[in-house]
LUMZANU-196679 format. One record per residue (C-alpha): residue number from 1; residue in one letter; x, y, z. Coordinates in steps of 0.5 Angstrom, whole numbers, always signed. Example, Ala and Ser with C-alpha at 12.3 -4.5 7.8 and 13.67 -1.06 7.14 Angstrom:
<recs>
REC:1:A:+25:-9:+16
REC:2:S:+27:-2:+14
</recs>
This chain:
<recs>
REC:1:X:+249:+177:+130
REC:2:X:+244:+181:+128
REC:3:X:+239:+186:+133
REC:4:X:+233:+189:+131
REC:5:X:+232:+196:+134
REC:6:X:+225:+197:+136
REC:7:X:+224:+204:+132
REC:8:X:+218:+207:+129
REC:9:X:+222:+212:+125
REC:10:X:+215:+216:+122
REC:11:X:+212:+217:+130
REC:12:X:+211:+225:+132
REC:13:X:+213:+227:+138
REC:14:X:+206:+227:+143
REC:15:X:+204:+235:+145
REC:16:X:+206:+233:+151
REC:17:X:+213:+232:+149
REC:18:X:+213:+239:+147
REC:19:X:+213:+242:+153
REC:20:X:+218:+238:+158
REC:21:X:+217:+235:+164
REC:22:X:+220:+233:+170
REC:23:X:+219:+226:+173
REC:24:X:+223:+223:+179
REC:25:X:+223:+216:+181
REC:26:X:+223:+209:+178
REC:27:X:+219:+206:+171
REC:28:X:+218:+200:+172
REC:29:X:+217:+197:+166
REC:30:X:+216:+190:+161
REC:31:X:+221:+191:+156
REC:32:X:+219:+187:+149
REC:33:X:+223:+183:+145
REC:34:X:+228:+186:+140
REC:35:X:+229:+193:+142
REC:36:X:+235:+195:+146
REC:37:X:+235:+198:+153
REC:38:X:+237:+205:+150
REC:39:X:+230:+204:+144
REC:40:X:+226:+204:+151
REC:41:X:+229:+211:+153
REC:42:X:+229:+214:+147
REC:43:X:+221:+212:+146
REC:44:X:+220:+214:+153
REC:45:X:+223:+221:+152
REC:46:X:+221:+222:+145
REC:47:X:+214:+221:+147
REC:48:X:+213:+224:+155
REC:49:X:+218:+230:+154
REC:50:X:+221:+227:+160
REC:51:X:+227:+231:+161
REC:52:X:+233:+226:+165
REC:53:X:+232:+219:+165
REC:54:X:+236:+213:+165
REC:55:X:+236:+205:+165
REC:56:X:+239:+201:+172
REC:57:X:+242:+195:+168
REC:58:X:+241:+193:+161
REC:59:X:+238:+188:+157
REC:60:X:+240:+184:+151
REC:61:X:+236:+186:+144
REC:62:X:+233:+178:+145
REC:63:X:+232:+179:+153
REC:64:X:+224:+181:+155
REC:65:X:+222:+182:+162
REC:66:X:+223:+188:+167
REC:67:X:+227:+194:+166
REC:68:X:+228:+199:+171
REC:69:X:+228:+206:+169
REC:70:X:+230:+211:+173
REC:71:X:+228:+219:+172
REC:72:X:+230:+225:+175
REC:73:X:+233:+225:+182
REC:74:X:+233:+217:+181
REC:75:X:+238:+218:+176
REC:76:X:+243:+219:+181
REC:77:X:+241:+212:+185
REC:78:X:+242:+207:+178
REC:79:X:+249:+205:+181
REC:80:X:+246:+203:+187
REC:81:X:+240:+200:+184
REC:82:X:+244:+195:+179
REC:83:X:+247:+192:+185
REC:84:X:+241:+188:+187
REC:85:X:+240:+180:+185
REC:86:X:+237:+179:+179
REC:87:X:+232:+173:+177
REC:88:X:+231:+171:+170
REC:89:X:+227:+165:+166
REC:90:X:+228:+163:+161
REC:91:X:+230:+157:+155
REC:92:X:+237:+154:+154
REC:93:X:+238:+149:+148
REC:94:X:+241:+143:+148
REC:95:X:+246:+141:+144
REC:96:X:+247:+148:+140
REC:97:X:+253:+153:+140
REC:98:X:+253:+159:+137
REC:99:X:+259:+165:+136
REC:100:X:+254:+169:+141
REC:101:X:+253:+164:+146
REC:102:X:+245:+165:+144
REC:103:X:+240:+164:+138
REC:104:X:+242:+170:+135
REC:105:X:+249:+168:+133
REC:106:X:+252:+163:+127
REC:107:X:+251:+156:+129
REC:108:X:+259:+154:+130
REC:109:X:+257:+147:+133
REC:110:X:+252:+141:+134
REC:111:X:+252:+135:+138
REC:112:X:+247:+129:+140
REC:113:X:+244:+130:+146
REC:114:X:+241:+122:+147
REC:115:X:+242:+120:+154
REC:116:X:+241:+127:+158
REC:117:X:+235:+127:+162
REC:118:X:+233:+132:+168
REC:119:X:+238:+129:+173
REC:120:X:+243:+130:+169
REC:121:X:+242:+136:+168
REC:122:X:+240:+139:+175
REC:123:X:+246:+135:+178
REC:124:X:+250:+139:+172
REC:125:X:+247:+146:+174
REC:126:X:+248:+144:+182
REC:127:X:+256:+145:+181
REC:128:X:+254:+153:+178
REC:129:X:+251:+155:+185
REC:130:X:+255:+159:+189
REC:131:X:+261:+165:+188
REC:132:X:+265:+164:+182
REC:133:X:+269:+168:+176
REC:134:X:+265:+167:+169
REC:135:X:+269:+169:+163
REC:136:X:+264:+174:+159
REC:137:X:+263:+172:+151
REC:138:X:+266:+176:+146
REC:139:X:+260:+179:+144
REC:140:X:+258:+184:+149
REC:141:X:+260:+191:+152
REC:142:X:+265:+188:+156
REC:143:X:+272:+192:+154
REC:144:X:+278:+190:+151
REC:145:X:+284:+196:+152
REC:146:X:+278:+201:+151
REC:147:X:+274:+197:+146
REC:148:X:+268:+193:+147
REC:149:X:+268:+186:+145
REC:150:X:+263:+186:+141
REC:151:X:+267:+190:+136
REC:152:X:+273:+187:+136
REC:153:X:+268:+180:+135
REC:154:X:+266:+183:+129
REC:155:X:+272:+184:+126
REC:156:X:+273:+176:+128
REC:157:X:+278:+177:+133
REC:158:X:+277:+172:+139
REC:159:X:+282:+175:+145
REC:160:X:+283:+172:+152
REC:161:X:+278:+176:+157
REC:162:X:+278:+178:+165
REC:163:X:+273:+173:+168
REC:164:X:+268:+178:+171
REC:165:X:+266:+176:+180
REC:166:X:+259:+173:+181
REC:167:X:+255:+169:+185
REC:168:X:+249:+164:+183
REC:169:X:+244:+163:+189
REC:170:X:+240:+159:+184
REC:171:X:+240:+155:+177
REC:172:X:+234:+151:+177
REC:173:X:+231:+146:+171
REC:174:X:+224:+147:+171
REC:175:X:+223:+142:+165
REC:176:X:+226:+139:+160
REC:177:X:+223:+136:+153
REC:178:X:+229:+135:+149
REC:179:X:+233:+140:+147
REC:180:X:+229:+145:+151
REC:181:X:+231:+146:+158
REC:182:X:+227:+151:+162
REC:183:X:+230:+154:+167
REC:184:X:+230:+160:+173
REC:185:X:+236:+163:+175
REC:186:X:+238:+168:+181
REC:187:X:+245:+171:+180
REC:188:X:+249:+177:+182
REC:189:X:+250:+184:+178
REC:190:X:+255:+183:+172
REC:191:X:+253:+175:+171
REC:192:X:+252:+174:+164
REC:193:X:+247:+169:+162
REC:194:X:+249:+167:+156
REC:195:X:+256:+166:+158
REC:196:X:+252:+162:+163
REC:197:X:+249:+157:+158
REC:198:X:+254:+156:+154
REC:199:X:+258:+154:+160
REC:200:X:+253:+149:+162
REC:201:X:+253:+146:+155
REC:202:X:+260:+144:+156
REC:203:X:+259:+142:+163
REC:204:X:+254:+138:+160
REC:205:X:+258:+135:+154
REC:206:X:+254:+137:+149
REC:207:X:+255:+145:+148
REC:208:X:+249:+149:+149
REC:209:X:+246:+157:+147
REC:210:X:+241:+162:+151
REC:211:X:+235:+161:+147
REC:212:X:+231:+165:+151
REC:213:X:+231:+170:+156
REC:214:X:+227:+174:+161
REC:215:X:+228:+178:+167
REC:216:X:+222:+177:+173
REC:217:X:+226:+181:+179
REC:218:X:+231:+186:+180
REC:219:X:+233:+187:+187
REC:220:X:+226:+188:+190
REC:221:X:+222:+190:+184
REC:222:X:+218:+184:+179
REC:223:X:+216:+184:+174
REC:224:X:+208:+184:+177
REC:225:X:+209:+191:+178
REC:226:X:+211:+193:+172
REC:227:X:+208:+196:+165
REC:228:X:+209:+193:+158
REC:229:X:+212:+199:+154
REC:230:X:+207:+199:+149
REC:231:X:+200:+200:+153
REC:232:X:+205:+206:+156
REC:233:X:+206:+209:+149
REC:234:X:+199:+208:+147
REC:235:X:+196:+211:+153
REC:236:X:+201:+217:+153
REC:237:X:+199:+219:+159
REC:238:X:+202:+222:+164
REC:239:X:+197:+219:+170
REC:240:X:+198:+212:+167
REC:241:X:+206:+213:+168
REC:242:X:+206:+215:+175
REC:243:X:+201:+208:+177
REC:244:X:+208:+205:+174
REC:245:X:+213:+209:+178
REC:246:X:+216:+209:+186
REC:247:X:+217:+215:+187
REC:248:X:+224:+217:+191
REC:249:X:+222:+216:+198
REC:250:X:+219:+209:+197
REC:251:X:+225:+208:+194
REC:252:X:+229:+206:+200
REC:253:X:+225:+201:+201
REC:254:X:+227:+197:+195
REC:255:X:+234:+197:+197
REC:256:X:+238:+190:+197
</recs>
């Protein structure tokens, strides 16, 4: 699996980053495809010199959509934050599986999908809702004796995995133009989306990969109020920042 980091190695830091600033509250901010959470902290500090800061809940390199950044006090509240329900859209494809479970990976198997319509497939995607154990796949941060899986995936290795607790509210077909399923999804911290995927293509019987994905919700924060992570980077401005940011006191208001 290849991820692109989202880097631009020849960018000077801002006068602004020369002199820090402290900021409580929570960015919320639009993160684009192929840079990694940590790329959105690391341009955020790089340009605006703040000086702590943190992200409540990843997001895959493929993964778009709301990424909430916590600055300052607000670091202190990540744990809590990352236990609100998360939304997401996105494409899951038909027919297809890979060694990652989604497009970035190996093709390891295909299959026909004749005969699968948007019955069958919502009356699949009905058995997912509720509480249930999921097993993470092998390329993910989830440890194994201390190492992450992924590292252990790279070395070829496919070990058993501790399924992880999590509850689905919501696992809609919003269309389907074969092999394409659109989908909406609400589910508990610690779903993986990708295992997700994959498990309704073997529901199904024609296996399946995550093709896209995007973050809309994270507890009460959308993805509406959110600012893409280049307009912040090329106002650099502290003042368009802060139209971004709840401030620590509205947090509470937010909360699950």
């Amino acid at each position: 699996m290849t991820w692109i980091h989202y880097s631009n190695n020849n960018h000077q830091p801002s006068r602004r980053a020369q002199s820090k600033i402290a900021i409580d509250g929570v960015l919320l901010v639009d993160k684009p495809y192929a840079c990694t959470s940590f790329d959105v902290i690391r341009r955020l500090k790089h340009q605006f010199g703040i000086t702590k800061l943190g992200h409540a809940g990843t997001l895959d390199p493929l993964a778009t959509g709301l990424l909430l950044v916590v600055l300052g006090k607000a670091t202190k509240l990540s744990q809590a934050l990352m236990c609100g329900i998360k939304e997401y859209t996105g494409i899951i494809q038909l027919g297809v599986k890979t060694t990652t479970y989604d497009r970035e990976g190996d093709i390891i198997e295909t299959q026909p999908v004749d005969g699968i319509d948007d019955t069958v497939i919502q009356e699949a995607m009905h058995t997912f809702i509720g509480d249930q154990y999921q097993n993470p796949p092998m390329f993910s941060a989830k440890k194994h004796e201390g190492t992450p899986l992924y590292k252990l995936a790279r070395k070829g290795k496919d070990i058993e995995r501790e399924p992880s607790f999590i509850h689905i509210s919501k696992f809609d077909n919003e269309g389907y133009q074969a092999p394409d399923i659109s989908f909406r999804v609400c589910c508990s911290k610690g779903s993986y989306i990708r295992s997700l995927a994959y498990d309704l293509g073997e529901k199904i019987g024609c296996g399946a990969h995550l093709a896209a994905l995007r973050r809309v919700r994270s507890g009460k924060f959308s993805i509406e109020k959110a600012a893409p992570l280049n307009a912040l980077l090329e106002n650099d401005s502290v003042d368009y920042l802060k139209q971004y940011i709840v401030p620590c006191h509205e947090i509470e208001r937010f909360s699950l």
